[in-house]
N, C-alpha and C positions, 0 to 999 in steps of 0.2 A: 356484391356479396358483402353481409359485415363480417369482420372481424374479429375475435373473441376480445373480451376487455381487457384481459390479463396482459395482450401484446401487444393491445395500442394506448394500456395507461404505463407502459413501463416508466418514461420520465416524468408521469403524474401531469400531462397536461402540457410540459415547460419543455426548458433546454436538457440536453444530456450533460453538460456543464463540459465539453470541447471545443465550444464554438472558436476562442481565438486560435485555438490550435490548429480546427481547418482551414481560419484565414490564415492563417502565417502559410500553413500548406498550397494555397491555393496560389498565397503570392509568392510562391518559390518556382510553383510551377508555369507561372508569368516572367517569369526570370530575374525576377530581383531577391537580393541577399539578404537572409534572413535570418538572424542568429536564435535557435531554436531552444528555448531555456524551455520547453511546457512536458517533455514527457521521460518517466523515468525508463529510459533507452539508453544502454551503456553506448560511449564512443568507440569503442572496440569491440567486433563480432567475437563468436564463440569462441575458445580455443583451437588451432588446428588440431591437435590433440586428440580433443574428444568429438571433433566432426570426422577424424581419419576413424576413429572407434566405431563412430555410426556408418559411417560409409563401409567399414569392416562388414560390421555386423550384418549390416543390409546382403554384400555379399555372399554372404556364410549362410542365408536363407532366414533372415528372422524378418520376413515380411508377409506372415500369414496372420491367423488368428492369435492373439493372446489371453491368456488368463485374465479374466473381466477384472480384478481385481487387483490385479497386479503383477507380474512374474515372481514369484516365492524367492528370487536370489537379491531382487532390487526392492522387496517389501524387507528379508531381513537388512538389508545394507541400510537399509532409512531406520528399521529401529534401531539399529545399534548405534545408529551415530545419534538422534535423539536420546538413547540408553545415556550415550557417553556424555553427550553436552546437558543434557540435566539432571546426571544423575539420579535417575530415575527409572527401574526396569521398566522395558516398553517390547513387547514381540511382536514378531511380524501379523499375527492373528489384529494386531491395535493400527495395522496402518493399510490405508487403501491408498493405492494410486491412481493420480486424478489427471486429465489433460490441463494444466495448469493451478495457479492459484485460486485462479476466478471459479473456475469449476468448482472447487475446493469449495468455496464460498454459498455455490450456489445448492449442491450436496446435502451442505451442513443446515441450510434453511429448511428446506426439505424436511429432513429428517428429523428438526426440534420445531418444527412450528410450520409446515408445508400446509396445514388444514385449516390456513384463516387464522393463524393463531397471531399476537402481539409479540412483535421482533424490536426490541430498541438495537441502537448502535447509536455509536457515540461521534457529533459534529464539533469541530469538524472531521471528514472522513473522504475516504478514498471516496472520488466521484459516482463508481458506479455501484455502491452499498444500498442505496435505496430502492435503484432498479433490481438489482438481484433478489433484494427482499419481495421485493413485488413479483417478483418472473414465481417465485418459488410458492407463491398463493400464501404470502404472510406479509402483515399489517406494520409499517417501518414506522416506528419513533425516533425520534433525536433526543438524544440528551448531550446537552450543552456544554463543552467544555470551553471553559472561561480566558481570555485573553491573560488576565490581571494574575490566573493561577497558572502560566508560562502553559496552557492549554492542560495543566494536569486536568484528569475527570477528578468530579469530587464525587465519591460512594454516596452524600445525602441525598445531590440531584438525582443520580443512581436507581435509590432508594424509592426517592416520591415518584417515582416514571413507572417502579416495577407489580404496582399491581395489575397483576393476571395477565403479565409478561411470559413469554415463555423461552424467551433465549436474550442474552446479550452481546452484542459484537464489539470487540476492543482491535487495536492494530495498535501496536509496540516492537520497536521502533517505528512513531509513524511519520504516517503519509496521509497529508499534508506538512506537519508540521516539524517532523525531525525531532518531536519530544520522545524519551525515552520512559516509561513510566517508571516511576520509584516503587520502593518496596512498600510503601505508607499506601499509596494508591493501588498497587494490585492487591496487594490484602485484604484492603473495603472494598475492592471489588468482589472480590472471592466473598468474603462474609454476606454481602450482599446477593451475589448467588446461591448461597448456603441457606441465607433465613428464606427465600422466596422461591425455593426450589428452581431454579433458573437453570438451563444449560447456560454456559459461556463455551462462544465462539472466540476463538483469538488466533485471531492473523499475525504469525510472523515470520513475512516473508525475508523481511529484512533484520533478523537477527544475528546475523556475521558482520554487518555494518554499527556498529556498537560505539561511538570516539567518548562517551562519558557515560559514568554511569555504570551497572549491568542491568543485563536483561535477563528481566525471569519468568519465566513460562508461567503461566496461574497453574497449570497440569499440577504442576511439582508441589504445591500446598495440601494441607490436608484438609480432607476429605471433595478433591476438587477433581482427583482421574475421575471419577465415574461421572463426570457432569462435564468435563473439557473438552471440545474441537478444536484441535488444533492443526490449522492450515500451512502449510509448507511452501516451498515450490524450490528450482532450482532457475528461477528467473535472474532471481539480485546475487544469488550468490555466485553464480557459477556464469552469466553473462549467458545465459540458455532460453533469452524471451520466447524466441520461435519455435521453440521445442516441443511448449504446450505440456512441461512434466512436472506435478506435483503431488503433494499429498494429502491427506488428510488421516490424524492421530487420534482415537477416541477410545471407549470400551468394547470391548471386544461383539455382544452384541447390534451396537451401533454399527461398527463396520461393516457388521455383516447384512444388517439388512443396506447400507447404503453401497454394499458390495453390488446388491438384487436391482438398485437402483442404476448403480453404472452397465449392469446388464440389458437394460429396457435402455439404455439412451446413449452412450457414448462407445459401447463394446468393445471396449478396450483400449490400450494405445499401441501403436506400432513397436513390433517388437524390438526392431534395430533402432528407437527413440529410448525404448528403455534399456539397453544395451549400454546407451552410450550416457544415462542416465547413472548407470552403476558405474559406468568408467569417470563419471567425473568426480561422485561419492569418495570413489579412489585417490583423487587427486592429492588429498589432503588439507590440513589448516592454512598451510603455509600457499598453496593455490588460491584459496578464499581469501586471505589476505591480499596477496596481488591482487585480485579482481575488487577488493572496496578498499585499497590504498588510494584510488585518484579521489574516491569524495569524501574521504578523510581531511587529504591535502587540498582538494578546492574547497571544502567547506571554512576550512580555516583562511582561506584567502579574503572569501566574500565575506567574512565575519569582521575580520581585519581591514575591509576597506568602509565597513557601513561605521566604525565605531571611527575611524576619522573625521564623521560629518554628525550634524545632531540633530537633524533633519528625521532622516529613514528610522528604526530600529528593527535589531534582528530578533526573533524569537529564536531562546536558548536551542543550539541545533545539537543534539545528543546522538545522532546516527541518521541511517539513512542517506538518501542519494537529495537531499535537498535544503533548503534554508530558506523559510517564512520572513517577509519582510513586512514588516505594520509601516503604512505609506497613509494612514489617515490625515496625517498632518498637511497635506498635499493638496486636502478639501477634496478628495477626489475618493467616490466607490474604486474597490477594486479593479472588479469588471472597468469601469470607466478607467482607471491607471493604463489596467492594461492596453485596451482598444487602441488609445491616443501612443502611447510609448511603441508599439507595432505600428499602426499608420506612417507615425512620425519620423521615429530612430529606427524602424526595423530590428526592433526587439522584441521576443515573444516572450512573454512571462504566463501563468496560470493565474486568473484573479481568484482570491481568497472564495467568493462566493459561488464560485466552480465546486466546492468541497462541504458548501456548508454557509447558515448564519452566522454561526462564531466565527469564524474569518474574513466577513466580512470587512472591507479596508484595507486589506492584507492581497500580499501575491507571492504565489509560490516559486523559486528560481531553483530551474533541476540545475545538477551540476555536471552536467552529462555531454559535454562537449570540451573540448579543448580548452589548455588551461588561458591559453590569450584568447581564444576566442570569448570565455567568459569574462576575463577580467577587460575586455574591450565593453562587452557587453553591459557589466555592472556598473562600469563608469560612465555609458549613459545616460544608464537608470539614474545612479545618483544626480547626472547635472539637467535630466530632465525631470526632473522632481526638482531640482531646485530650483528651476527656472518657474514652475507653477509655484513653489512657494513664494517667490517674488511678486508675483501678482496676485496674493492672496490676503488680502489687510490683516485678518484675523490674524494670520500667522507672523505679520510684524509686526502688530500690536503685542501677544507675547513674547515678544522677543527672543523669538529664534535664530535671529540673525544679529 
């Protein structure tokens, strides 16, 4: 029997861009040691805390149906604390709860361009933007964010992509790359929504991982609520992968038909998930901070170790649970870095072109294990890059050594 196209063109033909990450898996499950740098997975589970909350709740009977859109106690708890961190009024009428970010994601295509319509987002980019753009019956373009502008997006490239566009996806602080976007850059993006009638989507899941820089919602611009999606989750902040609980912020119509949407497909989420959803809300700042204090402090480790050698270089890492290494000098694709450094050393890194063209040469190092296990790990990296740079004429003829 065929298939529908929608379900077997999702990776367009190619890889889903995990593949070293199911070899390193595969070779763990053969029994050799693997230091696992590819996925943003904290080293510590959820808090006891807020699983004693859910396990509460679950007790207490909130294991039936839910409000398809959300429980009205954890829809106002999300806007008040979006109210509070962008100063910005936001009612619970403006926030759907979604089974994750990805969801979030996949919602918002829907709803701004679900009917064939042209969806850019911006490479590089989380791995599965493309597919999701495709799952949702909308046409994915790349626009290019450039190595040489520490992957700032430039609003011109923006600009020439957006005719009879019908939404744009950004992610700040992102992932891949750990850039935080500047106020110069969401603003031309925002304008560039404004002249083109654009929705903007923007993913920020990792907005409490911040170490330069702020982060500014485009929401908060004018005249940009009534054109914003804004995707939440309590994955990065709150160390809640499993959880499947996130959000999505928009105008009040919006929600509401992408309320009718969550009704036809996911029907809600468990109510003892969202129980323990609003108990971590509760936690406070000072909770969020503990939970992005280690990639604070590991990003600054691996920052510090790459700028001893001149060889590697890091892309500026402004947040996030990660740090972009440009390895071109190495003569080596990413993809290809990585393959040989996991065969080799038993290191797994993400290659740049897992994410995207623009990253190409590049590889991603989550900082999401232990701090010697990483700094074992990245001192690999370094001397197996330098062992290829030694056998690389090109690279001692310019005299890198």
């Amino acid at each position: 029997m065929k298939l529908s196209n929608r379900i077997t063109g999702l990776t367009d033909g190619g890889s889903d861009g995990w593949d070293i990450h199911y070899h390193a898996r595969s070779m763990i499950a053969e029994g050799h040691p693997v230091a696992m740098l590819t996925i943003g997975e904290h080293d510590v589970g959820t808090d006891r805390s807020i699983l004693e909350a859910m396990h509460a709740a679950a007790l207490a009977g909130h294991t039936g149906y839910t409000l398809f859109q959300g429980n009205a106690n954890l829809r106002e708890a999300i806007a008040k604390r979006v109210s509070d961190r962008t100063e910005l009024a936001t009612a619970p009428e403006n926030v759907l709860v979604v089974p994750g970010g990805q969801a979030g994601l996949f919602v918002s295509h829907i709803a701004t361009c679900g009917d064939g319509g042209k969806a850019l987002y911006i490479d590089p980019n989380y791995a599965t933007y493309p597919g999701t753009i495709r799952a949702a019956g909308a046409e994915p373009v790349a626009v290019m964010a450039r190595p040489d502008r520490d992957f700032q997006p430039d609003p011109r490239d923006i600009a020439n992509a957006a005719e009879d566009a019908r939404c744009l996806l950004i992610n700040t602080p992102n992932n891949p790359t750990g850039v935080v976007y500047n106020r110069r850059t969401i603003e031309g993006i925002a304008s560039v929504c404004r002249k083109n009638d654009m929705w903007l989507i923007s993913d920020e899941v990792y907005d409490t991982q911040v170490w330069r820089g702020v982060h500014i919602s485009p929401r908060t611009l004018a005249g940009m609520a009534e054109r914003t999606l804004v995707v939440g989750s309590l994955s990065k902040s709150h160390a809640m992968t499993g959880s499947r609980i996130g959000w999505v912020i928009g105008p009040e119509e919006a929600i509401h038909h992408m309320g009718n949407l969550t009704t036809n497909t996911t029907y809600g989420i468990p109510g003892y998930i969202q129980e323990a959803g609003l108990f971590a809300l509760g936690c406070g700042e000072d909770f969020e901070k503990k939970i992005a204090a280690p990639f604070r402090r590991r990003g600054k480790m691996v920052v510090a170790m790459i700028k001893k050698q001149n060889l590697i270089k890091a892309v500026p890492s402004d947040g996030g649970m990660y740090v972009m290494l440009d390895i071109k000098s190495t003569g080596l694709s990413g993809r290809d870095f990585a393959a040989h450094l996991l065969n080799e050393r038993h290191v797994a890194v993400m290659p740049g072109e897992s994410f995207g063209q623009s990253a190409s040469g590049h590889v991603r190092v989550a900082l999401t294990v232990a701090d010697d296990i990483l700094k074992n790990a990245v001192a690999s990296l370094i001397e197996f890059a330098t062992e290829l740079a030694l056998v690389n004429s090109d690279i001692k003829k310019r005299g890198v050594f």
